[in-house]
N, CA, C and O atoms as a printed pandas DataFrame, in Angstrom:
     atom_number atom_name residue_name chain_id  residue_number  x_coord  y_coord  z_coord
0              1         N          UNK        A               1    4.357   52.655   65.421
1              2        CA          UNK        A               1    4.446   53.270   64.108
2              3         C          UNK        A               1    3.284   52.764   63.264
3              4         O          UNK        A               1    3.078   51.550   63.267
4              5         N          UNK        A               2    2.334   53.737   62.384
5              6        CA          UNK        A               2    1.480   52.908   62.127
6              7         C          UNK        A               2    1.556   53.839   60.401
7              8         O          UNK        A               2    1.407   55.030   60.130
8              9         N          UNK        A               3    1.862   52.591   59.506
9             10        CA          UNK        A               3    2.151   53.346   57.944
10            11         C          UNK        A               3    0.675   53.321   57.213
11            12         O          UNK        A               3    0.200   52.208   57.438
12            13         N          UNK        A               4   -0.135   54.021   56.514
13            14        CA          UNK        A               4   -1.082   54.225   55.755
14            15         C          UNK        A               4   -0.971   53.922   54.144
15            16         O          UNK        A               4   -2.039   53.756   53.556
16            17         N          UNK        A               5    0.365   53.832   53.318
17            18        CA          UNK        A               5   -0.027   53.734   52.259
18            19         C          UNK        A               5    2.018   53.961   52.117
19            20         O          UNK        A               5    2.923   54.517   52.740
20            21         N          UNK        A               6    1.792   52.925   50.615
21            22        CA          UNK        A               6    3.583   53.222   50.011
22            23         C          UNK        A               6    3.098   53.732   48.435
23            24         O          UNK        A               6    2.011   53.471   47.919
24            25         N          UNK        A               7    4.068   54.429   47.901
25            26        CA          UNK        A               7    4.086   54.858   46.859
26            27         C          UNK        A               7    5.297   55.405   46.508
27            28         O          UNK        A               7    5.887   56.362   47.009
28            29         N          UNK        A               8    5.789   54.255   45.030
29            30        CA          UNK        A               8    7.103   53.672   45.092
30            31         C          UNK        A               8    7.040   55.023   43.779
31            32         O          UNK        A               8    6.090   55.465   43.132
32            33         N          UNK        A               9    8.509   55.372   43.788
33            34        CA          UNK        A               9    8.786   56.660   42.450
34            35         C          UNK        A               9    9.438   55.750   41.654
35            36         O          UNK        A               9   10.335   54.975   41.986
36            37         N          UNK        A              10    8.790   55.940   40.299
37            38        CA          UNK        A              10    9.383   55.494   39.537
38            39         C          UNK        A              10   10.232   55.823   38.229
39            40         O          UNK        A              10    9.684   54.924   37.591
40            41         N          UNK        A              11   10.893   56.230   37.538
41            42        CA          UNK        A              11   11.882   56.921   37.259
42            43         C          UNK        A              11   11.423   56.492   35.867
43            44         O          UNK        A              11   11.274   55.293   35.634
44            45         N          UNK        A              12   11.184   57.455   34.892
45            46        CA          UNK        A              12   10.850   57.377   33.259
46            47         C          UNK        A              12   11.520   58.034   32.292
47            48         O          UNK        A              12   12.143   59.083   32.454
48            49         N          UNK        A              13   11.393   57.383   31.211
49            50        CA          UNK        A              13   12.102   57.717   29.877
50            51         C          UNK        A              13   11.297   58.980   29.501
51            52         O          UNK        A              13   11.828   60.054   29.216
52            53         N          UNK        A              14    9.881   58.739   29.528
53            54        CA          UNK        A              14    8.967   59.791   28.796
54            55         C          UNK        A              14    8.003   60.069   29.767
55            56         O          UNK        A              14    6.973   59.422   29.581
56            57         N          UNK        A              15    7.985   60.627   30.500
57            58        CA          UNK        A              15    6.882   61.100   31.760
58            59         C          UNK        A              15    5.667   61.155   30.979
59            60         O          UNK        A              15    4.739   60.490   31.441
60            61         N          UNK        A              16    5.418   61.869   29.767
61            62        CA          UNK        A              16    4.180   61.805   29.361
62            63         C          UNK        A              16    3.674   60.557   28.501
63            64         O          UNK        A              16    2.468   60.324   28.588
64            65         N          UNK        A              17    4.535   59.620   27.582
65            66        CA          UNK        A              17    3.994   58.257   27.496
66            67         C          UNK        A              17    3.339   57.926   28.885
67            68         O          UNK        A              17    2.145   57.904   29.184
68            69         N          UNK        A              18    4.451   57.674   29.651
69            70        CA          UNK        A              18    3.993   56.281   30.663
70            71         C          UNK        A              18    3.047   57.472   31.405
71            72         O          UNK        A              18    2.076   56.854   30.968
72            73         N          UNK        A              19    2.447   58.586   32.108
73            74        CA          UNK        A              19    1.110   59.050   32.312
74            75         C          UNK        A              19    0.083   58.280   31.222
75            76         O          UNK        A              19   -0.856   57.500   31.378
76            77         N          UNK        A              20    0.455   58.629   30.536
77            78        CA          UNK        A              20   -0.956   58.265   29.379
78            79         C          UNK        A              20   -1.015   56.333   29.295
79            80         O          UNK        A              20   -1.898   55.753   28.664
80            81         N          UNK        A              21   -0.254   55.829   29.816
81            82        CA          UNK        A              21   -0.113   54.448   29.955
82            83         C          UNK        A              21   -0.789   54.505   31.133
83            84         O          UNK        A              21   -1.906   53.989   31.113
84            85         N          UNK        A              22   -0.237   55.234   32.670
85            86        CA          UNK        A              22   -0.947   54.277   33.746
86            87         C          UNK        A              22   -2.233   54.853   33.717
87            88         O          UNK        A              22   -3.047   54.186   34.357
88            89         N          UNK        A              23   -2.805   56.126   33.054
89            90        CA          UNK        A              23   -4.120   56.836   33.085
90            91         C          UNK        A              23   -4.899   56.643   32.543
91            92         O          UNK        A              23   -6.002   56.614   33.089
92            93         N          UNK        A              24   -4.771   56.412   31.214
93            94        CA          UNK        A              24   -5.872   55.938   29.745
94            95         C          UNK        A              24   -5.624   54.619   29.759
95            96         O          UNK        A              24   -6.679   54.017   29.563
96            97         N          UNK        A              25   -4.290   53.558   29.965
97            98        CA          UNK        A              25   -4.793   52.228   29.942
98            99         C          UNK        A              25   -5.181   51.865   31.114
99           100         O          UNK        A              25   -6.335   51.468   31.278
100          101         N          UNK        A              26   -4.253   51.937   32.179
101          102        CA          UNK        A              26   -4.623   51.018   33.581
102          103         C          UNK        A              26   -5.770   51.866   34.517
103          104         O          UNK        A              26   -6.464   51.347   35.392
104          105         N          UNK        A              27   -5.797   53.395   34.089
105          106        CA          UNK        A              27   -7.419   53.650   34.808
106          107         C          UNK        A              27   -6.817   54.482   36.094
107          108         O          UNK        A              27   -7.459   54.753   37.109
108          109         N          UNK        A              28   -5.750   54.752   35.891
109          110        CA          UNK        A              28   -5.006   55.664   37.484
110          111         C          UNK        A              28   -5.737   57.285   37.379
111          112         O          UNK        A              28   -6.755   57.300   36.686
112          113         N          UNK        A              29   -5.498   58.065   37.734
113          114        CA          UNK        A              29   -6.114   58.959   38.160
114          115         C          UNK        A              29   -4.201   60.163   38.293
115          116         O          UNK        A              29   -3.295   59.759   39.021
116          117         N          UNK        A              30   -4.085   61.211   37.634
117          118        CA          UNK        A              30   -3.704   61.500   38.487
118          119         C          UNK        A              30   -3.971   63.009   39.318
119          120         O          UNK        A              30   -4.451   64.021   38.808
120          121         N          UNK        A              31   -3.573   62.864   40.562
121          122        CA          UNK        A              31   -3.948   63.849   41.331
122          123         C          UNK        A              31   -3.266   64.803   41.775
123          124         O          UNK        A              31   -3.767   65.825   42.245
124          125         N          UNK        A              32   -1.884   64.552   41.668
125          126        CA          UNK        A              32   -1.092   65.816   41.551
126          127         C          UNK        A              32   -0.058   66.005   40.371
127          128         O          UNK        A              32    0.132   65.189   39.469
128          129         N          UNK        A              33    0.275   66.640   40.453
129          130        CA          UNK        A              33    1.828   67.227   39.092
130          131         C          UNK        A              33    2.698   68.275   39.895
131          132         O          UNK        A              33    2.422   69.024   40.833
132          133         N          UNK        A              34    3.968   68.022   39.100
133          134        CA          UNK        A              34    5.176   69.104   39.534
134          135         C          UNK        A              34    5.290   69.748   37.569
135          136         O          UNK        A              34    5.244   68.821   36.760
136          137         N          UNK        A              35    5.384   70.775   37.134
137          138        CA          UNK        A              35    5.327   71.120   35.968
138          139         C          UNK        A              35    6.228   72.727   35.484
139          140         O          UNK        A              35    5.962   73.761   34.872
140          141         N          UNK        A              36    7.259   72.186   36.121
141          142        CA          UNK        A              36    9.005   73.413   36.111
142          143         C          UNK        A              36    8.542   73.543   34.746
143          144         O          UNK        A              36    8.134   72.544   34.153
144          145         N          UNK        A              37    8.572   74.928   34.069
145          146        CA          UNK        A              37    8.537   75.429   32.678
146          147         C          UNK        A              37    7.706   75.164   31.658
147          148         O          UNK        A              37    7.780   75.145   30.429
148          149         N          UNK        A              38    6.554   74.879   32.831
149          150        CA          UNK        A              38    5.494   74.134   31.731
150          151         C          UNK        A              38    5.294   72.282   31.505
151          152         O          UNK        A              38    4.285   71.595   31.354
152          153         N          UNK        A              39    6.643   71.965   31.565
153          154        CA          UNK        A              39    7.031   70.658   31.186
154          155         C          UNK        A              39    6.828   69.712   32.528
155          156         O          UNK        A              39    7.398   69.960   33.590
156          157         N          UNK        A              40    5.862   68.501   32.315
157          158        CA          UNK        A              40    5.374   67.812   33.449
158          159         C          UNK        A              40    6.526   67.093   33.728
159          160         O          UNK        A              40    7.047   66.399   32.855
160          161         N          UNK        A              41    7.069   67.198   35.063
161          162        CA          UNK        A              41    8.542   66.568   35.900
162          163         C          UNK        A              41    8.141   65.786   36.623
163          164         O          UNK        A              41    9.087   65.002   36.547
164          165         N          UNK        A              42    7.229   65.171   37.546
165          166        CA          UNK        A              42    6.729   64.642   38.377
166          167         C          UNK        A              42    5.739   64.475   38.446
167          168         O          UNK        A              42    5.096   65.492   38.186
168          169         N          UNK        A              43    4.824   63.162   38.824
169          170        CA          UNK        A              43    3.536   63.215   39.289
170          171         C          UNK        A              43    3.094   62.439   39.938
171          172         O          UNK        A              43    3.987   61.599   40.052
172          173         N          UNK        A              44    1.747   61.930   40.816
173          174        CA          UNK        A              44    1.134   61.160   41.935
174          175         C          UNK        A              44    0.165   60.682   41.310
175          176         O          UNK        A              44   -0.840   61.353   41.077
176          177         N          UNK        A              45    0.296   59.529   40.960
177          178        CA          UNK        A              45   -1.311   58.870   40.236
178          179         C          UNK        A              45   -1.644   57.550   41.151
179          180         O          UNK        A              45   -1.141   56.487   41.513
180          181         N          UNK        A              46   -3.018   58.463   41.298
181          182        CA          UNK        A              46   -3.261   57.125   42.338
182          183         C          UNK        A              46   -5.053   55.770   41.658
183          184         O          UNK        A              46   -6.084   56.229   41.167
184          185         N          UNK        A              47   -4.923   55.050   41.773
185          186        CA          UNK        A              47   -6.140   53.830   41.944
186          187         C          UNK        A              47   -6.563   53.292   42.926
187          188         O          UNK        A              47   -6.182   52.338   43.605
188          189         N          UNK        A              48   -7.549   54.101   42.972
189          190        CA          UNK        A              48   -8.106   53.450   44.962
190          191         C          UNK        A              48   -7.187   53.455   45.980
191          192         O          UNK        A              48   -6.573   54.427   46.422
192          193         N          UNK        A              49   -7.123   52.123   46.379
193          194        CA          UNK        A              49   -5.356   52.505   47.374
194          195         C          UNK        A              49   -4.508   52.423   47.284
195          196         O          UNK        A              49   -3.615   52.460   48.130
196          197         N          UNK        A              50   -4.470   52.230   45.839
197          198        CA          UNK        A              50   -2.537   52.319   44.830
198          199         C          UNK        A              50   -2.025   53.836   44.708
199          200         O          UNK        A              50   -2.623   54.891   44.496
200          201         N          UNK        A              51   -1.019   53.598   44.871
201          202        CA          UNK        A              51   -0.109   55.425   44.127
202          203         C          UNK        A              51    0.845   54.933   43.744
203          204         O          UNK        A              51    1.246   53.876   44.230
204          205         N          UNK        A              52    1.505   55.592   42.721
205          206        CA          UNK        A              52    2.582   55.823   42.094
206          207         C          UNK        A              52    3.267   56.758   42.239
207          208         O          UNK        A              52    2.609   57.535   42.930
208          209         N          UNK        A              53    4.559   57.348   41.932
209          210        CA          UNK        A              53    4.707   58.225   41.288
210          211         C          UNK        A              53    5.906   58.508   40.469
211          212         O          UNK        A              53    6.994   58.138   40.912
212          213         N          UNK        A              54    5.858   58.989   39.569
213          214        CA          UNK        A              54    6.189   59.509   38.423
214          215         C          UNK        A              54    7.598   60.546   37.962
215          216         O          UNK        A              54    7.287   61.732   38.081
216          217         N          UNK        A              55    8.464   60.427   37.670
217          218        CA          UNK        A              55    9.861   61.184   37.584
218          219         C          UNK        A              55   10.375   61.113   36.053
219          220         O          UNK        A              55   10.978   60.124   35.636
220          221         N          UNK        A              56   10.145   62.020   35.405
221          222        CA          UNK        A              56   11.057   62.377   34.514
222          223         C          UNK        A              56   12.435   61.944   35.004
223          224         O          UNK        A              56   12.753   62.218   36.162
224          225         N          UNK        A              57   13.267   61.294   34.210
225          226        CA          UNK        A              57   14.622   60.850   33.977
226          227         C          UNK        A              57   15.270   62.159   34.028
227          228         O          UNK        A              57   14.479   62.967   33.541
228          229         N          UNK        A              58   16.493   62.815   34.445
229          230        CA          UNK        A              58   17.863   63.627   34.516
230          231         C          UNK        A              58   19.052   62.550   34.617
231          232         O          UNK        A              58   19.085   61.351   34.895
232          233         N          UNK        A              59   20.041   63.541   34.257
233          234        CA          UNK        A              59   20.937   62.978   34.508
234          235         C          UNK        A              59   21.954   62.398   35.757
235          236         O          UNK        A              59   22.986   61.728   35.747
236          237         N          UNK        A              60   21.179   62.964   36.758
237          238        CA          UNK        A              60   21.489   62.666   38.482
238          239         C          UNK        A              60   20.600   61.069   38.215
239          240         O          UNK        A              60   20.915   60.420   39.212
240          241         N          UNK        A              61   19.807   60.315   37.476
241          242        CA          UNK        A              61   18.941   59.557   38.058
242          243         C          UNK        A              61   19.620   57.913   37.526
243          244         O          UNK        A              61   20.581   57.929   36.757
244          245         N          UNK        A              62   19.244   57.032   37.833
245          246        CA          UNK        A              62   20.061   55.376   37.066
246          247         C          UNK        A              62   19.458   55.449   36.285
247          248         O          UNK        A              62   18.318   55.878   36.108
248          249         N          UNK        A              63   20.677   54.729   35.308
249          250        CA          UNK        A              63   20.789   54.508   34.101
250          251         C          UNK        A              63   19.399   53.261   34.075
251          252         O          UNK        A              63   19.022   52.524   34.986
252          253         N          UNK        A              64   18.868   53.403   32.639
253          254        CA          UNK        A              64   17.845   52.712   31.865
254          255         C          UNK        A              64   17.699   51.019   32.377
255          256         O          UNK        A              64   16.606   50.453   32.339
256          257         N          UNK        A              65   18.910   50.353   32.834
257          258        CA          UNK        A              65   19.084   48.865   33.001
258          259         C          UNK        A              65   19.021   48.840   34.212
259          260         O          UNK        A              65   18.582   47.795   34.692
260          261         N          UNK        A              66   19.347   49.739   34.986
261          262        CA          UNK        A              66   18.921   49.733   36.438
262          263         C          UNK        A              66   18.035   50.093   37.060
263          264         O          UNK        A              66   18.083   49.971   38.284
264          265         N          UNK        A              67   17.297   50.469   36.643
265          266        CA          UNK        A              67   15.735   50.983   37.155
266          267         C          UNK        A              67   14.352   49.472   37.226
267          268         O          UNK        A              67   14.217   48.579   36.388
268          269         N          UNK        A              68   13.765   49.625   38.158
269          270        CA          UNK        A              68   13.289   48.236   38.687
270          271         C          UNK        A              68   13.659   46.832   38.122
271          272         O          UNK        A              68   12.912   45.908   37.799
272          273         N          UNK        A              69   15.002   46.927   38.092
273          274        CA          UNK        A              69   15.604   45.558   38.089
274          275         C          UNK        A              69   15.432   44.586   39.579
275          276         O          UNK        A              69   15.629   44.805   40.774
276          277         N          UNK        A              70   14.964   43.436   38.781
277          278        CA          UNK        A              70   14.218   42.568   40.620
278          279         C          UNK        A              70   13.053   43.244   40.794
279          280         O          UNK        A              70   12.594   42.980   41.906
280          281         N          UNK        A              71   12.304   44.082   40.114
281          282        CA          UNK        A              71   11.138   44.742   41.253
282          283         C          UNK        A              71    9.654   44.353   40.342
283          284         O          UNK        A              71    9.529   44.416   39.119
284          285         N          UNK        A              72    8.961   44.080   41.013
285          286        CA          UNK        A              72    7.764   43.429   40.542
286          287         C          UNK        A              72    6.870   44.295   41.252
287          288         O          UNK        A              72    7.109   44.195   42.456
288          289         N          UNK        A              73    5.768   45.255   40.976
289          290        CA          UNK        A              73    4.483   45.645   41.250
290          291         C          UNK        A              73    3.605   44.682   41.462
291          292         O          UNK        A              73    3.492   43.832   40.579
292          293         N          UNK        A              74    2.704   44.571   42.779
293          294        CA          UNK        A              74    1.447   43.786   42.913
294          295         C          UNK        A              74    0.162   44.710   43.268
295          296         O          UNK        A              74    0.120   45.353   44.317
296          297         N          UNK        A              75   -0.607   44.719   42.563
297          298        CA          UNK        A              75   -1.836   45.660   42.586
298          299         C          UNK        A              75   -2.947   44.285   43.170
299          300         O          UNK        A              75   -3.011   43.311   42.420
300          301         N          UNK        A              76   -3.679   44.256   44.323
301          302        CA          UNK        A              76   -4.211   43.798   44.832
302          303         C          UNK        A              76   -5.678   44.142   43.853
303          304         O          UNK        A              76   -5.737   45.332   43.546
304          305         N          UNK        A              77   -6.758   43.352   43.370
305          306        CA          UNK        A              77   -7.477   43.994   43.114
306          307         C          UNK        A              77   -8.961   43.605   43.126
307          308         O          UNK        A              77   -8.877   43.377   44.332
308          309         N          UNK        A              78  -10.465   43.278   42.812
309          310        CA          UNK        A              78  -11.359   42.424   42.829
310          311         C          UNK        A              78  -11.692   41.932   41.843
311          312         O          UNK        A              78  -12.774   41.358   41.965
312          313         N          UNK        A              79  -11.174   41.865   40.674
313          314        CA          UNK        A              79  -11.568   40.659   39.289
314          315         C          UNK        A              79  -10.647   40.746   38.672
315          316         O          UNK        A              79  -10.627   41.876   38.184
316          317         N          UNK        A              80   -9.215   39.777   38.176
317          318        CA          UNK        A              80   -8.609   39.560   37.204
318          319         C          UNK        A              80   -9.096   39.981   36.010
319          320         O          UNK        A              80   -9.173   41.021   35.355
320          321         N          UNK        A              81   -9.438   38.689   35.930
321          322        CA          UNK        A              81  -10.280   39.049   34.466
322          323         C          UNK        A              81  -10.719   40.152   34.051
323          324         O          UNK        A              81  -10.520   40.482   32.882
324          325         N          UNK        A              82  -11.524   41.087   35.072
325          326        CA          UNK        A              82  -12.187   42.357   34.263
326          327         C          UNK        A              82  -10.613   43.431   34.193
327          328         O          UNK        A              82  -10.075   44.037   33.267
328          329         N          UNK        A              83  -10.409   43.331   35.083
329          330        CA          UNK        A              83   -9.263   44.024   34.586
330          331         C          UNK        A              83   -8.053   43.894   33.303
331          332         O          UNK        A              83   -7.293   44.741   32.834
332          333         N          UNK        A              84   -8.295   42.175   32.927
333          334        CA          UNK        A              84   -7.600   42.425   31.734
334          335         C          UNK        A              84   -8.215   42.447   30.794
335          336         O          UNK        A              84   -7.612   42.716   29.755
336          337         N          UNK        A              85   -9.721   42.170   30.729
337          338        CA          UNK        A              85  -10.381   42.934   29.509
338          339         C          UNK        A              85  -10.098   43.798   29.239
339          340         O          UNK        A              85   -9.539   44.134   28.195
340          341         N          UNK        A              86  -10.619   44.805   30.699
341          342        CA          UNK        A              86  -10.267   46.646   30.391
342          343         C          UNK        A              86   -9.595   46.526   29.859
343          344         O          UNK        A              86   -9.859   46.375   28.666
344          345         N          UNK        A              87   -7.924   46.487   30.374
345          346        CA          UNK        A              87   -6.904   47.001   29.884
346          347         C          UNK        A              87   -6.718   46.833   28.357
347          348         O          UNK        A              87   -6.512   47.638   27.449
348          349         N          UNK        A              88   -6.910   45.105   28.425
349          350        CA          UNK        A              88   -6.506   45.031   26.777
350          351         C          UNK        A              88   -7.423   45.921   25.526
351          352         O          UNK        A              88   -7.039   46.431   24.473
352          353         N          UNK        A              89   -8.475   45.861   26.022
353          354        CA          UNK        A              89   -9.437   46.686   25.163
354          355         C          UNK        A              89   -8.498   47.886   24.679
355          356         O          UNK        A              89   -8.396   48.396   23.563
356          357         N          UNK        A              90   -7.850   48.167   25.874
357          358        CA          UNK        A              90   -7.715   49.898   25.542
358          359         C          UNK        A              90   -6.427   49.386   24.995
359          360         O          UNK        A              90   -5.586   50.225   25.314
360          361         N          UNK        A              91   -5.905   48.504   24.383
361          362        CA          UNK        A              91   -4.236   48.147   23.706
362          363         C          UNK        A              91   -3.345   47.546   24.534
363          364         O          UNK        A              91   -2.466   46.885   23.981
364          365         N          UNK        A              92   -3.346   47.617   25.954
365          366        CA          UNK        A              92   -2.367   46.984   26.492
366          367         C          UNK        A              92   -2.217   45.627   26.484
367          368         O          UNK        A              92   -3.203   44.890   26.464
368          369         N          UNK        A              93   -1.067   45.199   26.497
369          370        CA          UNK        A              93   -0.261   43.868   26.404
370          371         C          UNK        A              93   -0.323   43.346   27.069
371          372         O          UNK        A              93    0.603   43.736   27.780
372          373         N          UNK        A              94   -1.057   42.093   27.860
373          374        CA          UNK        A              94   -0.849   41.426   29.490
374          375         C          UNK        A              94   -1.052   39.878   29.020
375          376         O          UNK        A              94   -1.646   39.620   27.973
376          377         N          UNK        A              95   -0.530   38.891   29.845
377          378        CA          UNK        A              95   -0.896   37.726   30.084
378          379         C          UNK        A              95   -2.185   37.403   30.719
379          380         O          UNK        A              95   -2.745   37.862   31.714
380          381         N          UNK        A              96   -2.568   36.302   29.698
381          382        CA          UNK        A              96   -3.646   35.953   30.189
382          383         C          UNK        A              96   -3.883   35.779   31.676
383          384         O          UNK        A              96   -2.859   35.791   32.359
384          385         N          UNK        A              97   -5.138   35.605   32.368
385          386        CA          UNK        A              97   -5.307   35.420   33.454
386          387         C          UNK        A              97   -4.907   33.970   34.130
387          388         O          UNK        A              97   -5.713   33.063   33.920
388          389         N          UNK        A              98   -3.569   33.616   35.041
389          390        CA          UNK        A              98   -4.016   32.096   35.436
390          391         C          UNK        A              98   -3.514   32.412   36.701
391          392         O          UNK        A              98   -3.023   33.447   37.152
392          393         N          UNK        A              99   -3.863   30.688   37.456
393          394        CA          UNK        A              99   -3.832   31.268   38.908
394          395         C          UNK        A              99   -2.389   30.593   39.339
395          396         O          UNK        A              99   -1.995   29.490   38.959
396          397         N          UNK        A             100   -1.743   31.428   40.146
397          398        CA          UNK        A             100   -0.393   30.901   40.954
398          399         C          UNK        A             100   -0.359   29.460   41.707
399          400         O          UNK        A             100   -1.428   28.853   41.777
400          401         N          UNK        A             101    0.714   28.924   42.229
401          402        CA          UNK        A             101    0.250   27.855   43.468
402          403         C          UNK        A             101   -0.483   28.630   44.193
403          404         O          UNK        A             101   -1.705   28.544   44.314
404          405         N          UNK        A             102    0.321   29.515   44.765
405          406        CA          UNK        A             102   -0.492   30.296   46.281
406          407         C          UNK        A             102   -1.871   30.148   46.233
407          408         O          UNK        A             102   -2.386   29.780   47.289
408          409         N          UNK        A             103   -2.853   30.404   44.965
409          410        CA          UNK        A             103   -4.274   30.610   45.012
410          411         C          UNK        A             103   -4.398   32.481   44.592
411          412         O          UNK        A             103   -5.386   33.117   44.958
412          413         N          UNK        A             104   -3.377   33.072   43.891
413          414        CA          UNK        A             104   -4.074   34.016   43.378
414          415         C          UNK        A             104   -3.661   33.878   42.003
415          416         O          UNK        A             104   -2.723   33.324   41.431
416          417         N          UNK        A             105   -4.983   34.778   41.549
417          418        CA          UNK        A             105   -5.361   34.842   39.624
418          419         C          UNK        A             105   -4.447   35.911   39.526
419          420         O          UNK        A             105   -4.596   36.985   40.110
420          421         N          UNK        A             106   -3.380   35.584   38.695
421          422        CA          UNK        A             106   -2.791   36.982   37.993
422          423         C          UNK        A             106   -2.271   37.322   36.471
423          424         O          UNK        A             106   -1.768   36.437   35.778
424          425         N          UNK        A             107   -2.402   38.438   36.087
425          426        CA          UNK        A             107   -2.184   39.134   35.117
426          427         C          UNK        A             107   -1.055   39.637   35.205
427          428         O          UNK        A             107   -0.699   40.103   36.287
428          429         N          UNK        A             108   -0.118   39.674   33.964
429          430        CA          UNK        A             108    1.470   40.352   34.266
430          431         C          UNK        A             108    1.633   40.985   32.906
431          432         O          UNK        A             108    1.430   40.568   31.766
432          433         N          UNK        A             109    2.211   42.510   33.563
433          434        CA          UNK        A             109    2.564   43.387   32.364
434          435         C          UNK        A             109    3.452   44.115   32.224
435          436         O          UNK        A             109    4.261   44.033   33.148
436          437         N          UNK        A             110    3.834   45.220   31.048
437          438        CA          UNK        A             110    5.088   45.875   31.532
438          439         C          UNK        A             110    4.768   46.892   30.848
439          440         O          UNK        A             110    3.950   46.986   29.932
440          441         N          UNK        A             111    5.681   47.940   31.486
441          442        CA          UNK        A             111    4.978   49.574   31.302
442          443         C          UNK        A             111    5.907   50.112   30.078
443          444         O          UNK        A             111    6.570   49.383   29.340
444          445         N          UNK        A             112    5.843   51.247   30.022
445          446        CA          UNK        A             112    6.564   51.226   28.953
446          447         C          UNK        A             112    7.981   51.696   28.915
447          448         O          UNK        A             112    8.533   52.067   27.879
448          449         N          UNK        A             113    8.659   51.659   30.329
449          450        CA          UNK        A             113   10.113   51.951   30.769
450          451         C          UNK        A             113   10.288   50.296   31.050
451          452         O          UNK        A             113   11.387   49.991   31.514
452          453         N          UNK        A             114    9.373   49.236   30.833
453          454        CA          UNK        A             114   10.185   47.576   31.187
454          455         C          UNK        A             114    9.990   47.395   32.375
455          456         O          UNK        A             114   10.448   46.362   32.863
456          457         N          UNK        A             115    8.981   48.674   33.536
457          458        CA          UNK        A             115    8.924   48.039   34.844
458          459         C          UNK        A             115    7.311   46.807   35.153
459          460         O          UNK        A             115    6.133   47.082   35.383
460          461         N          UNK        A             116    7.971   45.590   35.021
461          462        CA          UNK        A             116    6.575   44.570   35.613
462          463         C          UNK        A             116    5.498   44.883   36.599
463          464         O          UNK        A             116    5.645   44.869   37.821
464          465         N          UNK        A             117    4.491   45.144   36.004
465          466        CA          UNK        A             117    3.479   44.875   36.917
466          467         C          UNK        A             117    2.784   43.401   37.409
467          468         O          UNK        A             117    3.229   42.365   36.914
468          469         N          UNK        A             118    2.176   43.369   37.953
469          470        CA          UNK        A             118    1.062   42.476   38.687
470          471         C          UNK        A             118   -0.165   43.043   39.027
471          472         O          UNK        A             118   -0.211   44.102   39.653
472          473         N          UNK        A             119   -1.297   42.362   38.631
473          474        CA          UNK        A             119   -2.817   42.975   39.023
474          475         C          UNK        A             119   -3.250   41.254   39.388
475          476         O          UNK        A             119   -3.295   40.496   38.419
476          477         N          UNK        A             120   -3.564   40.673   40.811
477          478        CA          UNK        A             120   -4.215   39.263   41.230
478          479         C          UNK        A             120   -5.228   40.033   42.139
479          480         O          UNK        A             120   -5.324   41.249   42.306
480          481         N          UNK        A             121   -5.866   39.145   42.616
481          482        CA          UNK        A             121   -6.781   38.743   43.007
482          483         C          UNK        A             121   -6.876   37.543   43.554
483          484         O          UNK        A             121   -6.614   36.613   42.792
484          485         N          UNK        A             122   -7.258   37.194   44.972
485          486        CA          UNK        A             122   -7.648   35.914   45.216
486          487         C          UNK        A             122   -8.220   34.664   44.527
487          488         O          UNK        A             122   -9.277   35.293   44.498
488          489         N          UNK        A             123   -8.491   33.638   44.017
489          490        CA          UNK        A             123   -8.956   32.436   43.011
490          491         C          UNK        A             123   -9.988   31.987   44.094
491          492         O          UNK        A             123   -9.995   32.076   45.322
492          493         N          UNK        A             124  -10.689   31.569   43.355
493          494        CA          UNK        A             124  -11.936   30.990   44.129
494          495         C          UNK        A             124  -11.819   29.539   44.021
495          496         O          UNK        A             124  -12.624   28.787   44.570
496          497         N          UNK        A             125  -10.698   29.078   43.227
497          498        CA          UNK        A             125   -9.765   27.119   43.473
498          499         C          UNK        A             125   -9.358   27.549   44.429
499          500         O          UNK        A             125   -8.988   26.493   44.943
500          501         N          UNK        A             126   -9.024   28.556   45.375
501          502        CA          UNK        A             126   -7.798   28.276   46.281
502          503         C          UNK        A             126   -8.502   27.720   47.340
503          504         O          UNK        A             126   -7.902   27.329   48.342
């Protein structure tokens, strides 16, 4: 079995906030849409070899407190730091850059449904 890529759905309050969060702040791309009545329902935003994707909330879907409870995003990436310049430049909220035991530099943030990200990078202490 040989897997190429995961891309976890993630279930939103406001499909079009959090687009304009992972696109205009974190720099995602996206490349597809589902758009029933006009109104964007779904979408695939991807960063290099990251994807996401994207779900308007219904009422078939968990409730607000259960949605990535325990779940932590790790975006593998090549400079901490520049990445939390970017981001913050453009308004987003992140922790400063420091490095783990393990030996990676990371940045930690949260989207605007409360799901944690991670953006590290290897440390050059490690």
């Amino acid at each position: 079995m040989k897997v190429s890529q995961t891309a976890p759905l993630l279930f939103v309050s406001d499909i079009v906030e959090s687009s304009q969060f992972y696109c205009n702040g974190l720099g995602f791309e996206m490349t597809s849409k589902w758009e029933p009545d006009g109104q964007l329902a779904w979408c695939w935003l991807q960063h290099g070899g990251a994807a996401l994707m994207l779900q308007q909330v219904c009422d078939e879907d968990p409730p607000a407190g259960m949605r990535g409870k325990g779940v932590c995003f790790y975006f593998i990436c090549e400079d901490t730091d520049a990445v939390y310049r970017e981001i913050t430049e453009r308004g987003i909220k992140a922790t400063e850059p420091t490095t783990a035991f393990y030996g990676m530099k990371q940045i930690f943030l949260k989207d605007p449904d409360g799901y944690e990200l991670c953006f590290e990078n290897p440390s050059d202490a490690s």
